[in-house]
N, CA, C and O atoms as a printed pandas DataFrame, in Angstrom:
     atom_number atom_name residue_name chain_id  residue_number  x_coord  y_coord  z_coord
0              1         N          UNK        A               1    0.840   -1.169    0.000
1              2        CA          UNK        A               1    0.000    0.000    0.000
2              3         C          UNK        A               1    0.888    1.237    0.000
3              4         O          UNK        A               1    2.103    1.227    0.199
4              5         N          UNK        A               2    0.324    2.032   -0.185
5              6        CA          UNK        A               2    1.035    3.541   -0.878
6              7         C          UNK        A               2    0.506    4.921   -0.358
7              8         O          UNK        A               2   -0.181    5.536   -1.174
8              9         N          UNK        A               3    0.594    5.177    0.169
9             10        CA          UNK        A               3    0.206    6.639    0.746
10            11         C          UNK        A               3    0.850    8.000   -0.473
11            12         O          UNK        A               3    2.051    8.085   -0.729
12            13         N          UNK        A               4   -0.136    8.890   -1.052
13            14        CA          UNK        A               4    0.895    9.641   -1.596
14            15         C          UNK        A               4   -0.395   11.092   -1.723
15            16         O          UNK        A               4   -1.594   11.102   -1.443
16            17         N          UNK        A               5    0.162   11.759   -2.051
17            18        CA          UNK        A               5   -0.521   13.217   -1.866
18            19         C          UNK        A               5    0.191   13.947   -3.436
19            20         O          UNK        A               5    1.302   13.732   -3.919
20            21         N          UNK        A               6   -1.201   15.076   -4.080
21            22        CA          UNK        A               6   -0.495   16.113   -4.572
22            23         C          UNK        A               6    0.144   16.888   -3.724
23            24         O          UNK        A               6   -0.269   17.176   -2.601
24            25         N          UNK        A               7    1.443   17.352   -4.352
25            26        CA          UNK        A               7    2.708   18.611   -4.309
26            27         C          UNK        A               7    2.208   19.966   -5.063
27            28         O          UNK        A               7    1.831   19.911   -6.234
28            29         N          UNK        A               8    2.223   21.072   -4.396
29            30        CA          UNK        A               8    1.654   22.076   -4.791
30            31         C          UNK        A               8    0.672   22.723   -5.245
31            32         O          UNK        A               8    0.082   22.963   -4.192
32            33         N          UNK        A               9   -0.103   23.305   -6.262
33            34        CA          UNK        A               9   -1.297   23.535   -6.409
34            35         C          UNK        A               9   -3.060   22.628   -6.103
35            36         O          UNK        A               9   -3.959   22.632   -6.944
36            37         N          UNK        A              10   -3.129   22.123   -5.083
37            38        CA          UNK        A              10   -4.048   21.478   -5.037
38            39         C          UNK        A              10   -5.191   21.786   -5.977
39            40         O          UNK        A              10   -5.888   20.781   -6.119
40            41         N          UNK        A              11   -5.506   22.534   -6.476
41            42        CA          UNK        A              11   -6.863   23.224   -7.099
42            43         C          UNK        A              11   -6.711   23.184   -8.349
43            44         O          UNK        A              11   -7.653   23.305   -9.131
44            45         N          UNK        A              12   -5.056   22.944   -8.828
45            46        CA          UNK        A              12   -5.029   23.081  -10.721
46            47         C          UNK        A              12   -5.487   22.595  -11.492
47            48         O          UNK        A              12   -6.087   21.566  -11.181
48            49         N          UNK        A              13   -5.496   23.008  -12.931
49            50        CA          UNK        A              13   -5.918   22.008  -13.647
50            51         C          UNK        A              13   -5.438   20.705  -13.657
51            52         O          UNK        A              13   -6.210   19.749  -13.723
52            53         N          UNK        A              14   -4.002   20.557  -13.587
53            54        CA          UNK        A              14   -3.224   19.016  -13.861
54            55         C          UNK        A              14   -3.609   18.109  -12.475
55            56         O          UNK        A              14   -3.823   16.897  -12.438
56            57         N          UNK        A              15   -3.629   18.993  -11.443
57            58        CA          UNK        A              15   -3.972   18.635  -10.362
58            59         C          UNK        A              15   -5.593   17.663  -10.281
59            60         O          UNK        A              15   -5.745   16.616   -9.651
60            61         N          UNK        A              16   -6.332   18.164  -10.858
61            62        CA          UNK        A              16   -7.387   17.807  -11.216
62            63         C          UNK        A              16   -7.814   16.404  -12.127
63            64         O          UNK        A              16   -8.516   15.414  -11.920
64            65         N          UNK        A              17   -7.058   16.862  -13.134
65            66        CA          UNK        A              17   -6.850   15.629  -14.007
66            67         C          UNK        A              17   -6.135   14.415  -13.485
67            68         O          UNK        A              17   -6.394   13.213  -13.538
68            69         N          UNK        A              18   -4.756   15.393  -12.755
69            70        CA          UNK        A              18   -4.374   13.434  -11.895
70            71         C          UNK        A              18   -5.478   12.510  -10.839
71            72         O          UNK        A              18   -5.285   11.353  -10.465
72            73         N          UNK        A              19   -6.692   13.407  -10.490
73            74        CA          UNK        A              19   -7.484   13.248   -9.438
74            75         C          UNK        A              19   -8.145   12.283   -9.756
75            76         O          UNK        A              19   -8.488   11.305   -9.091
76            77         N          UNK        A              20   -8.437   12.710  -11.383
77            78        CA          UNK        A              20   -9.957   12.157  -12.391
78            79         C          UNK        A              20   -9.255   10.316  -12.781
79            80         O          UNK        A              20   -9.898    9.271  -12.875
80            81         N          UNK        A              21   -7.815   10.540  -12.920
81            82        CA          UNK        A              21   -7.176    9.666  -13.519
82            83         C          UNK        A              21   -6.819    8.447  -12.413
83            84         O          UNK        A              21   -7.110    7.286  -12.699
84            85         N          UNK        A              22   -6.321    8.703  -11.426
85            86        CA          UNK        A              22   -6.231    7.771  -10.104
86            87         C          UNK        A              22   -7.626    7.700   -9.239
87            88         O          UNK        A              22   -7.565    6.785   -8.418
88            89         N          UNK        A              23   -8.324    8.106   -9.219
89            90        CA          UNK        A              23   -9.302    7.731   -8.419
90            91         C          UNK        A              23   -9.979    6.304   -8.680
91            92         O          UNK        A              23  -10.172    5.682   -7.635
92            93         N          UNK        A              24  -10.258    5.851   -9.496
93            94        CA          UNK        A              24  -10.599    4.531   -9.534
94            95         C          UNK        A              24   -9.942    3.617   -9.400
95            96         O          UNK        A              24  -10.438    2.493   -9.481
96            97         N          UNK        A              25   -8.863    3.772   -9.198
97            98        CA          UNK        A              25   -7.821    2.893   -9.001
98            99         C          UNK        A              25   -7.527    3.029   -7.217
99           100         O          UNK        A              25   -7.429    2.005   -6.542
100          101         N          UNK        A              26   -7.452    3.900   -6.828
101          102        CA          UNK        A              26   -7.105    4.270   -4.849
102          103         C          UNK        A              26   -8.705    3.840   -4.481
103          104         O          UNK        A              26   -8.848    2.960   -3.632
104          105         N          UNK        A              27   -9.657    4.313   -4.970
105          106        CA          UNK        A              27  -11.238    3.858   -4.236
106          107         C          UNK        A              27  -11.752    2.611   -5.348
107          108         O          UNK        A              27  -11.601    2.602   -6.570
108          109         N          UNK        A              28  -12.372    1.632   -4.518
109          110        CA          UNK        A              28  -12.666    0.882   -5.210
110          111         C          UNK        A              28  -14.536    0.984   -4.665
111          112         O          UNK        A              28  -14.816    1.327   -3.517
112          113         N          UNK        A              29  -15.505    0.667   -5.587
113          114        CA          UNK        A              29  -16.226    1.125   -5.358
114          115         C          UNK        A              29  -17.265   -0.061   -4.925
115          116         O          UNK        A              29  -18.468    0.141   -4.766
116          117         N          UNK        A              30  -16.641   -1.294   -4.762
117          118        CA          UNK        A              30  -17.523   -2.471   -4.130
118          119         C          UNK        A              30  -15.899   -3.192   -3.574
119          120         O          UNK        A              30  -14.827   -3.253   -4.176
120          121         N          UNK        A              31  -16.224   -3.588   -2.419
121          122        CA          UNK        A              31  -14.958   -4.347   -2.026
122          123         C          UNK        A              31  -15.815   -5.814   -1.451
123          124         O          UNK        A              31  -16.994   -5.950   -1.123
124          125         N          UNK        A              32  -14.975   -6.547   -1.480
125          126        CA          UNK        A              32  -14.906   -7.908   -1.644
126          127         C          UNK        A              32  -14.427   -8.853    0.129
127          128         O          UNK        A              32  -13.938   -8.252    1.085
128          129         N          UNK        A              33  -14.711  -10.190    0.114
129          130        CA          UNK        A              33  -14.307  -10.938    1.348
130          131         C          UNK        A              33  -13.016  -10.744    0.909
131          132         O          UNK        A              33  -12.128  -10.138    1.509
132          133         N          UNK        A              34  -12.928  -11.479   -0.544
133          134        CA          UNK        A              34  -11.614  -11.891   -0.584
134          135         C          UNK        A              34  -10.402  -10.723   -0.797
135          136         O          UNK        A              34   -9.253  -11.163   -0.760
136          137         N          UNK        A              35  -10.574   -9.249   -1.019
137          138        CA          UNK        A              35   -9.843   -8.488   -1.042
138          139         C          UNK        A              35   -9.432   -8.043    0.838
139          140         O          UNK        A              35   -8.369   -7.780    1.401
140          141         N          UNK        A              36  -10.414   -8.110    1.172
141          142        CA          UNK        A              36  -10.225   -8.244    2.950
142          143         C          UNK        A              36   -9.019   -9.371    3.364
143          144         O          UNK        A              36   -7.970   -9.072    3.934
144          145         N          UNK        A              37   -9.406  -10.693    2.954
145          146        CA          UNK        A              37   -8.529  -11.840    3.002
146          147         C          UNK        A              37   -6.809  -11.237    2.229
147          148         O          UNK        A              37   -5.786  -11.250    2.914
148          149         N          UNK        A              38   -6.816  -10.834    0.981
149          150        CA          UNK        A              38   -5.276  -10.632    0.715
150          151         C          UNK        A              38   -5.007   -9.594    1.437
151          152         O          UNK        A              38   -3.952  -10.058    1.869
152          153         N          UNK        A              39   -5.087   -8.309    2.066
153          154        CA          UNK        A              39   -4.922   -7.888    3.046
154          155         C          UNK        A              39   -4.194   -8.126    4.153
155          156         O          UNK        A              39   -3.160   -7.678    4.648
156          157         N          UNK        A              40   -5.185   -9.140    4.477
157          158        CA          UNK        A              40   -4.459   -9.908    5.972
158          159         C          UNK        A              40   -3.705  -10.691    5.453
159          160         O          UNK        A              40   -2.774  -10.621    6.255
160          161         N          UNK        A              41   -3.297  -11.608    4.485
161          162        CA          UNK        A              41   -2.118  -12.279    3.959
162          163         C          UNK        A              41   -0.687  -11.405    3.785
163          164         O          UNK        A              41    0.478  -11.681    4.075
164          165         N          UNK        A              42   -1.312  -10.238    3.182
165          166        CA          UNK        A              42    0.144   -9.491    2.904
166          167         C          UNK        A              42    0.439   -8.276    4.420
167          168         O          UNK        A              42    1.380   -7.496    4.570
168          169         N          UNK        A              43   -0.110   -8.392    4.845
169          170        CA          UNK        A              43   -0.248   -7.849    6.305
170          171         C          UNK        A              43    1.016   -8.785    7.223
171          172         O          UNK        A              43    2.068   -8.329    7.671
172          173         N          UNK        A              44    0.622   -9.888    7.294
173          174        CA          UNK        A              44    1.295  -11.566    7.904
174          175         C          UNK        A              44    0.543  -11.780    9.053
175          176         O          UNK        A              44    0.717  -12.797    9.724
């Protein structure tokens, strides 16, 4: 897992577009047993 933040203009345009572009990928919009389960596997 990855923690990461925009650097500088929060409000920009590019800023925006990286928002539009990663968001479906960081939120998933139905989660699963088994995504719970690899979790705790890669957890140990």
């Amino acid at each position: 897992m990855v923690k990461a933040r925009i650097m500088g203009d929060s409000e920009g345009v590019y800023a925006n577009e990286l928002r539009a572009m990663l968001r479906p990928f960081v939120f998933r919009r139905y989660i699963d047993f088994s995504v719970i389960q690899s979790l705790r596997n890669m957890k140990g």
